[in-house]
C-alpha positions as CSV (number, residue, x, y, z in Angstrom):
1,X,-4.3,64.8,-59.4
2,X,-4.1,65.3,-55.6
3,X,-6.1,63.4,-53.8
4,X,-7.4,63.3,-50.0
5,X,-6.2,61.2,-47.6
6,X,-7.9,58.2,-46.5
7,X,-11.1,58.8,-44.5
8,X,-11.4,56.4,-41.4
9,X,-14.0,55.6,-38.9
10,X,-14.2,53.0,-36.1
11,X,-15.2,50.4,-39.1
12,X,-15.6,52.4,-42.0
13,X,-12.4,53.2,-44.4
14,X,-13.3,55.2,-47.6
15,X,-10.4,55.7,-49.8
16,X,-10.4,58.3,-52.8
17,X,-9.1,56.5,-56.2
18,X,-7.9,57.9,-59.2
19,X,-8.5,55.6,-62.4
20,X,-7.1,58.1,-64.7
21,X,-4.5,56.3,-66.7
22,X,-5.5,52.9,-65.8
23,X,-7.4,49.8,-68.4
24,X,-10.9,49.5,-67.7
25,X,-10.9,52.3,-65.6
26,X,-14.3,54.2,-65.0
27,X,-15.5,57.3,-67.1
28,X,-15.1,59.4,-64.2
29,X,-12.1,60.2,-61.8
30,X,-12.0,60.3,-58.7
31,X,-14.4,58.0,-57.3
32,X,-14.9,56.1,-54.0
33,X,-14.1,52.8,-52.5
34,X,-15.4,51.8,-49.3
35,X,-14.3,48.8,-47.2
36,X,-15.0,47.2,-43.6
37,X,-12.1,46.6,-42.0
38,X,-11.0,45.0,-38.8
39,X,-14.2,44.2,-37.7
40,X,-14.1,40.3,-37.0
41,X,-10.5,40.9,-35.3
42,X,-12.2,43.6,-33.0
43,X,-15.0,41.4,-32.5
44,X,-12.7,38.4,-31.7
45,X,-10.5,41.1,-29.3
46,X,-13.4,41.7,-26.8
47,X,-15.1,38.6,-26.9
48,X,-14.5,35.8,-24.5
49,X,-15.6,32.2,-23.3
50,X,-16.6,31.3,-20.4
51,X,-15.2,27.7,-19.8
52,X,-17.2,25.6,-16.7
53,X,-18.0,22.4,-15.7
54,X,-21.3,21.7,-14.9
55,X,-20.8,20.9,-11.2
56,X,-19.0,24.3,-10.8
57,X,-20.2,27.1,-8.4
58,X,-19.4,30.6,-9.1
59,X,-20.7,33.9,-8.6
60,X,-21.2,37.0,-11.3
61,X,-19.0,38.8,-9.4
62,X,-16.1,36.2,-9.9
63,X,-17.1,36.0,-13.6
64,X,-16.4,39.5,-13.7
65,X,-13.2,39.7,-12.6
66,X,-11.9,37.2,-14.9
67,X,-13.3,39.6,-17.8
68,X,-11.7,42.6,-16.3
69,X,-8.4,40.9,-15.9
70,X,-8.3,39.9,-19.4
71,X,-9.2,43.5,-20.9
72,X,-6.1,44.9,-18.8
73,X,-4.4,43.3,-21.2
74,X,-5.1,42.5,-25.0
75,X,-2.2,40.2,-24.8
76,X,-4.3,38.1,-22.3
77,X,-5.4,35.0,-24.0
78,X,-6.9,33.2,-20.8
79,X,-7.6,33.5,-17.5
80,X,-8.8,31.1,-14.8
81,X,-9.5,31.7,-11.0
82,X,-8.8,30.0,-7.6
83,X,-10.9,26.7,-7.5
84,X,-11.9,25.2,-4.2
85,X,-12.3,21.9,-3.5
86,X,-16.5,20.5,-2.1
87,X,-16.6,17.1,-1.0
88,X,-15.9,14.7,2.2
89,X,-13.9,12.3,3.7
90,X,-10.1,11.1,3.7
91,X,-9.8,11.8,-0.2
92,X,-11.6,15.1,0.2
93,X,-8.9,16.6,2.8
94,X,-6.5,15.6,0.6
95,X,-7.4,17.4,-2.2
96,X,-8.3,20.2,-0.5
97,X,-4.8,20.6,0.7
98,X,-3.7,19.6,-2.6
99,X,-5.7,22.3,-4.6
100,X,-4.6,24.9,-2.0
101,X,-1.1,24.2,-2.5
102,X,-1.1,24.5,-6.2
103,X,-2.9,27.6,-6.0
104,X,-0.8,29.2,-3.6
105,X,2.8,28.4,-5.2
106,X,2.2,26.7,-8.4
107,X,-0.3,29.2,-10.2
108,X,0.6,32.0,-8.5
109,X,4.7,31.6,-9.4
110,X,4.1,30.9,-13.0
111,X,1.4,33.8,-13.3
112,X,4.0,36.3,-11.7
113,X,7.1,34.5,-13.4
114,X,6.1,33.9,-16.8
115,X,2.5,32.4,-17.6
116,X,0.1,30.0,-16.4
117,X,0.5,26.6,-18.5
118,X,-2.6,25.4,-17.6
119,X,-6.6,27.3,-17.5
120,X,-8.7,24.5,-16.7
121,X,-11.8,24.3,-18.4
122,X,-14.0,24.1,-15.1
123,X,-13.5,27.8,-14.7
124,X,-11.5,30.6,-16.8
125,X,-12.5,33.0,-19.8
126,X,-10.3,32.4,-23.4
127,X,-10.3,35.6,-25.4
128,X,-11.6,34.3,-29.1
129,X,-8.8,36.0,-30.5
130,X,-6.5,33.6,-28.6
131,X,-8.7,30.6,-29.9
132,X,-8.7,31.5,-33.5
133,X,-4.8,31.2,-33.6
134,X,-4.7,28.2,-32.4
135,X,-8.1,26.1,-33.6
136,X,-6.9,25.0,-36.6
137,X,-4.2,22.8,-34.8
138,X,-6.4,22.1,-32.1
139,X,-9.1,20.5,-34.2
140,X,-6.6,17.8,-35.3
141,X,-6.7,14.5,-34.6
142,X,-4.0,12.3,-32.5
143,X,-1.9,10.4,-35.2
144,X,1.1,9.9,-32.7
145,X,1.5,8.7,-29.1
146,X,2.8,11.9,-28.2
147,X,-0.1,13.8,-29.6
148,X,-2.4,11.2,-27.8
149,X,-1.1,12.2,-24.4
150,X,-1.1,15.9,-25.5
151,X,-4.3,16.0,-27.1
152,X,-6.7,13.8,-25.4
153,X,-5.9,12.8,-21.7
154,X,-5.8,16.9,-21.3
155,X,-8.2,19.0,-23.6
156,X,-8.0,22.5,-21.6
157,X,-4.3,22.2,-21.4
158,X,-3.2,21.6,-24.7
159,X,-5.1,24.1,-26.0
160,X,-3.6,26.3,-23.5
161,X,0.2,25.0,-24.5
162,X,-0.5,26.5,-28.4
163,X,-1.9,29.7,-26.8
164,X,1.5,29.7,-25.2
165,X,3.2,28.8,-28.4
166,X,1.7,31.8,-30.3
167,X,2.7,34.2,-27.9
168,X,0.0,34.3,-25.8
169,X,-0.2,35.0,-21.9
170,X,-2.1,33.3,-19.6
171,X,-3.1,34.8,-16.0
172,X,-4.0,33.7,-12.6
173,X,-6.4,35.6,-10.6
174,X,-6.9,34.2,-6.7
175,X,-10.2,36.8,-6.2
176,X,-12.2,34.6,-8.8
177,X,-13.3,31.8,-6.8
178,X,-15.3,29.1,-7.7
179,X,-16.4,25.3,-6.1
180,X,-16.1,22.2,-7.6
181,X,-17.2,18.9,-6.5
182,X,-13.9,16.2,-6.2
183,X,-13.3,12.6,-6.3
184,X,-14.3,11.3,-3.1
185,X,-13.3,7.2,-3.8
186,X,-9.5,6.5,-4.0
187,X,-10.9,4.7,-7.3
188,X,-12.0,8.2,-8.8
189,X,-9.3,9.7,-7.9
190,X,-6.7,7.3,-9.4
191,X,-8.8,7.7,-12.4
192,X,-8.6,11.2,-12.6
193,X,-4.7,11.7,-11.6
194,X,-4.1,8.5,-14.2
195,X,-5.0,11.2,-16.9
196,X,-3.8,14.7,-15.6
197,X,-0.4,13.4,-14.9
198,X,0.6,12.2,-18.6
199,X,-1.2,15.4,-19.7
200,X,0.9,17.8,-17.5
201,X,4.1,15.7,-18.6
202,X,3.9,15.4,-21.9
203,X,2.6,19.1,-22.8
204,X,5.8,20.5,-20.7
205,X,7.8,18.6,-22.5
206,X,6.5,19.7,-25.7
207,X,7.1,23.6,-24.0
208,X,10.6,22.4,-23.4
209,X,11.3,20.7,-26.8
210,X,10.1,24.2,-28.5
211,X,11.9,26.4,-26.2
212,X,13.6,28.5,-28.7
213,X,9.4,28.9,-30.1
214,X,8.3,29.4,-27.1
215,X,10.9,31.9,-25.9
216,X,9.8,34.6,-28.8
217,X,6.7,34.6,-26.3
218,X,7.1,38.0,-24.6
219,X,6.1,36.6,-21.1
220,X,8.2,33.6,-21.7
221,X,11.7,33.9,-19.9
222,X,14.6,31.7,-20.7
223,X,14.4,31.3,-16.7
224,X,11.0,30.8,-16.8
225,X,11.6,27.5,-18.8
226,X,14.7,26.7,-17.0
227,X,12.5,26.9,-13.6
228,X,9.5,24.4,-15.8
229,X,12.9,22.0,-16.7
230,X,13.4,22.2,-12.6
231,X,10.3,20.9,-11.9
232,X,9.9,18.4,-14.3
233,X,13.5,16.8,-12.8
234,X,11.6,17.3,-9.6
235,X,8.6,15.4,-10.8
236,X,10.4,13.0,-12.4
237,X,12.9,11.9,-8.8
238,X,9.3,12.3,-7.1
239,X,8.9,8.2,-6.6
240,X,12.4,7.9,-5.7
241,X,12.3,11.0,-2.8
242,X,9.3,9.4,-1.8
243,X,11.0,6.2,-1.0
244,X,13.7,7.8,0.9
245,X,11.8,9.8,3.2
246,X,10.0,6.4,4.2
247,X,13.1,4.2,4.4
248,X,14.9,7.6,6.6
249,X,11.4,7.7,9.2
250,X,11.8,3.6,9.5
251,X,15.2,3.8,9.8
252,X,14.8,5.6,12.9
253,X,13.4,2.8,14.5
254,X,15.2,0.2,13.4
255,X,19.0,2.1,13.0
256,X,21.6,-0.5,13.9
257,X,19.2,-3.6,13.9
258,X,18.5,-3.4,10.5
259,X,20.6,-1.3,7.5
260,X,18.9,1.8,5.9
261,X,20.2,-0.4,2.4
262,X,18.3,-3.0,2.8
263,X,15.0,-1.2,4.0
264,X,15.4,0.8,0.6
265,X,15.8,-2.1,-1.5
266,X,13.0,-3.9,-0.1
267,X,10.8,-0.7,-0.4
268,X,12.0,-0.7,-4.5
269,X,11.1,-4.3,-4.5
270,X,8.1,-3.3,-3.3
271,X,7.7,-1.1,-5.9
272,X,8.3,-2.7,-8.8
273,X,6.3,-5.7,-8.0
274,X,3.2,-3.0,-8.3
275,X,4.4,-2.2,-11.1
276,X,4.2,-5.7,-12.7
277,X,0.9,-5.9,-10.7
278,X,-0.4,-3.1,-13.2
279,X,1.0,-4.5,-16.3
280,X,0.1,-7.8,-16.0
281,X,-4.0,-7.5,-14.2
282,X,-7.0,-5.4,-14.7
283,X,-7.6,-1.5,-13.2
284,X,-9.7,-3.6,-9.9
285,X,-7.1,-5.2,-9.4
286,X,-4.7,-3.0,-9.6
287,X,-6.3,-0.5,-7.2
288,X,-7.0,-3.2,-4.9
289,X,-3.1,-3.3,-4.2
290,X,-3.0,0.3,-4.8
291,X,-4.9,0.5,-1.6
292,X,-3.2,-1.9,0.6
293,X,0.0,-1.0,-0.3
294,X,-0.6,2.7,0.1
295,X,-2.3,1.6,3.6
296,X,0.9,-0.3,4.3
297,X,3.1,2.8,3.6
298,X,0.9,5.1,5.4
299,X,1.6,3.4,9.1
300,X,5.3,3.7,7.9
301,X,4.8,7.6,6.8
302,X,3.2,8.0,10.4
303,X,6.3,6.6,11.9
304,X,8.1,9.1,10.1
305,X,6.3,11.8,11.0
306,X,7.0,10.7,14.7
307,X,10.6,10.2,14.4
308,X,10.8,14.0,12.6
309,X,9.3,15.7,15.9
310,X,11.3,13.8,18.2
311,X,14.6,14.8,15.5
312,X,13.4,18.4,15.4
313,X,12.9,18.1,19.2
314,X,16.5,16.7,20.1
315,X,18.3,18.8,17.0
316,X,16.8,22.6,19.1
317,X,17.4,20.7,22.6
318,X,21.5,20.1,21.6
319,X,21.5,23.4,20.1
320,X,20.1,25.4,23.1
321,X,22.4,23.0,25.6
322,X,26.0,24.2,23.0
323,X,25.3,27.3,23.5
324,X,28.8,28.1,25.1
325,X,30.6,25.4,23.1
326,X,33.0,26.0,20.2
327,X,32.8,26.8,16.6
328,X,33.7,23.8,15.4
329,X,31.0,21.2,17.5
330,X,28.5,23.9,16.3
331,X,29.4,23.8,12.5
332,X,29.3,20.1,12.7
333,X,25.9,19.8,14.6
334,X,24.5,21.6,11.8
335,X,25.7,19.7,9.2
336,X,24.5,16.6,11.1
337,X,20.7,18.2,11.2
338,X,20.4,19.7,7.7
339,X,17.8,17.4,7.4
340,X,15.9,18.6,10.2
341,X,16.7,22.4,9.1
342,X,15.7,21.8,5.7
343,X,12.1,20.1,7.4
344,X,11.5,23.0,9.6
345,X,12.0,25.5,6.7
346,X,9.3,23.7,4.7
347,X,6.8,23.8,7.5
348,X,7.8,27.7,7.8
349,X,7.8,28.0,4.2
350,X,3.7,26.9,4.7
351,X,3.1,28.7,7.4
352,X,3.8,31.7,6.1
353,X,1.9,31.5,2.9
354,X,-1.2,30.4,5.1
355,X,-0.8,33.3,7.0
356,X,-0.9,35.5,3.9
357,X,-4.3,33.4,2.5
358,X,-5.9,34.1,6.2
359,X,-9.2,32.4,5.0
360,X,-7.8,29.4,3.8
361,X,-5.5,28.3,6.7
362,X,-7.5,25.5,7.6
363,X,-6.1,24.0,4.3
364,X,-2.8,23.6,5.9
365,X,-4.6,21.1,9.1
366,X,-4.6,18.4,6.2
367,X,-1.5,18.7,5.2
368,X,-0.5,15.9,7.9
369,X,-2.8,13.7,5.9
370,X,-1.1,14.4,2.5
371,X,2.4,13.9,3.9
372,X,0.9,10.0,5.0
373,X,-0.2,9.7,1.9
374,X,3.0,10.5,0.0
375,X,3.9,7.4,-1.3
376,X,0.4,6.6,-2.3
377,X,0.3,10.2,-4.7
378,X,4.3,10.1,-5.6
379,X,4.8,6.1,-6.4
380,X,1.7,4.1,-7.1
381,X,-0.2,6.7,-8.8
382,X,2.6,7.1,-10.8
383,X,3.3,4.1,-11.9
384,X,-0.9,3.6,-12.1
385,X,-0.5,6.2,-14.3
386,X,2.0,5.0,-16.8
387,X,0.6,1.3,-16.8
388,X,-2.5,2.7,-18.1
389,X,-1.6,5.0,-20.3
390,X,-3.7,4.2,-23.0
391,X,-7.1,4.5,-21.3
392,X,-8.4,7.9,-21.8
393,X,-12.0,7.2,-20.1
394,X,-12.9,9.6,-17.4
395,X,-13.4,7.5,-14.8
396,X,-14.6,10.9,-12.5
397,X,-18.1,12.2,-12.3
398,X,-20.0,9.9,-11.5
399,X,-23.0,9.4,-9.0
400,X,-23.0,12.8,-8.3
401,X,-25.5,15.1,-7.3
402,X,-25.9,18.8,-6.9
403,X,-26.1,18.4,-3.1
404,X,-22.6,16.5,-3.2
405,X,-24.0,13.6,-2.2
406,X,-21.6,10.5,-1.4
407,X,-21.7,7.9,-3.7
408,X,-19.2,6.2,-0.9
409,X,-19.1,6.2,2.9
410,X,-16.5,8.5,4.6
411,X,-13.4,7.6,6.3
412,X,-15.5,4.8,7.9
413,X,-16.1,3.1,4.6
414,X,-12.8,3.8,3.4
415,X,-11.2,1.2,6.2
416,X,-13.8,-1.1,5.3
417,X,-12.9,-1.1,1.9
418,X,-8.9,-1.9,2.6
419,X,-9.7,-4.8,5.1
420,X,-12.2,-6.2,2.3
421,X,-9.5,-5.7,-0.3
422,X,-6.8,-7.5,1.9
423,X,-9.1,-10.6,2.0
424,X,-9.5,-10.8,-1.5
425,X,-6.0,-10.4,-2.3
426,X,-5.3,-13.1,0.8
427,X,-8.0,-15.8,-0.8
């Protein structure tokens, strides 16, 4: 017997059967069979969730364009938006160059590059779809260390990291903006770094570790995790470039009196006595010096930043004045100022891309602030960070009020807090 095709419909399949020949098979022949098919897949396609915190600020309109971005796409598993920083004071500037920066290069290279590792839960839209690969190994509990960091010092980005690992892209879109309120106390904001950064560490390592996995990822470029290997290396000398570029700014003061060797070593010392600090006293205490210490290598930073515009000055002033002089002296003069070249290219380097994000160039006027405060983000928070590695408490979020009230003074307080600190550590 011939029999018709199968009938389909959006939901609806209805196949013709013929039992002739067959046990059990019906008196009549043919008869019909009708099945729903594909309709939780569909369902799980087109519908998303919108992730936010509850001190977030967004608009429809910015809601919307994280939807439209992920139906371009069905590959799309997430996206999240720009995310601006609302606050005040010393640790608000920070951040709000921080945030800007991350935005600009960070997000926007791995978007373009390869895929976002991270859609933070304060603001981006998961397609279910992308969730229901992945929730069975994300409802597990942490048995190892590793799964510890992974899991619980960073919900939104380990559930983005198996999105990743099931082939899943993950977008960045700058037009959907959104506020959120940030740590305004250097305590609340060593809190909240002390959890990101094993997070972000350990969930690129587990990208790395899977690579040949992760690499069967259409968006996923063998580059792509060569360029994540780069900056973990870069993350990883961060304490140690951090160091130099203090020791190289007091160097400049002291050159000859005093040898660049010995102002590193003593800065190391330095270093690993805060280390000991965190292992062996509690969190106050170990802010306390945290604070002082970061204080301490702030006035040095400033010197730096001194000595760099009076290099940059003298490095264009021998240029312009060997104008007529040979090869040779010229190749050498570079070489001497690479330093200063390679200085001047960053500044360009942000220049630029604040020219290109018109609106947000104000960001860049705080970027003085975070270059002071290098050693305070790239060594003690770092080693904060690893001393307490096993506390996965918050520590952020509290006090707060819609109006972004301070639950701290502003930069006045913040002085009044180091000088109070130094006494108690003096007594």
């Amino acid at each position: 017997m011939t029999l018709d095709p199968h009938i389909r419909t959006d939901r609806l399949t209805i196949t013709l059967l013929d039992w002739e020949g067959k046990s059990n098979s019906p008196p009549t022949a043919p008869c019909l069979r009708m099945e729903i098919l594909g309709q939780d897949d569909d369902l799980d396609r087109d519908t998303y969730i919108l992730a936010t915190d509850a001190d977030v600020k967004f608009t429809p309109k910015s809601a919307n364009k994280l939807l439209d971005l992920a139906q371009w796409n069905p590959d799309v598993g997430a996206v999240c938006g720009r995310t601006h920083c609302l606050g005040s004071g010393p640790m608000y500037w920070l951040q709000l160059f921080d945030y800007a920066v991350g935005h600009w290069f960070q997000k926007a290279a791995n978007s373009t590059l390869g895929t976002v590792l991270c859609c933070p839960g304060c603001f981006s839209v998961y397609r279910c779809s992308a969730i229901r690969k992945c929730v069975s190994t994300y409802a597990t509990k942490a048995e190892k260390a590793k799964e510890f960091l992974m899991k619980d010092m960073g919900e939104d980005r380990w559930l983005c990291t198996l999105m990743v690992e099931r082939g899943c892209r993950l977008v960045y879109t700058s037009i959907a903006e959104n506020s959120t309120f940030v740590p305004e106390s250097f305590k609340e904001f060593f809190n909240q770094r002390r959890r990101w950064g094993p997070s972000t560490v350990a969930n690129q390592l587990e990208l790395l570790r899977k690579w040949c996995k992760v690499a069967r990822n259409p968006s996923v470029s063998h580059l792509f995790l060569l360029y994540q290997a780069l900056l973990f290396c870069s993350f990883v000398i961060g304490p140690a470039t951090a160091i130099l570029i203090a020791a190289g700014g007091l160097d400049f003061y002291v050159s000859g009196s005093f040898p660049l060797e010995a102002t590193i070593a003593i800065m190391s010392i330095v270093t690993f006595m805060f280390g000991y600090v965190c292992l062996k006293y509690k969190q106050e205490t170990q802010l306390k010096w945290a604070m002082v210490l970061g204080a301490a290598f702030g006035i040095v930073m400033i010197m730096t930043t001194v000595a760099l515009v009076e290099k940059i000055v003298v490095t264009i002033r021998t240029f312009t004045a060997a104008g007529s002089s040979t090869v040779n002296s010229t190749v050498s003069s570079v070489l001497s100022a690479l330093d200063t070249f390679y200085f001047i290219a960053t500044i360009g380097m942000f220049l630029v891309t604040g020219l290109l994000h018109f609106r947000e160039i104000n960001c860049l006027l705080h970027g003085i602030l975070y270059f002071i405060a290098l050693p305070t983000t790239f060594i003690f928070l770092n080693i904060y960070g690893v001393c307490n590695i096993t506390d996965k408490s918050w520590g952020t979020r509290e006090g707060k009020t819609s109006d972004g009230s301070k639950t701290k003074d502003g930069i006045k307080g913040i002085f009044k807090n180091i000088v109070k600190e130094v006494r108690d550590i003096v007594r």
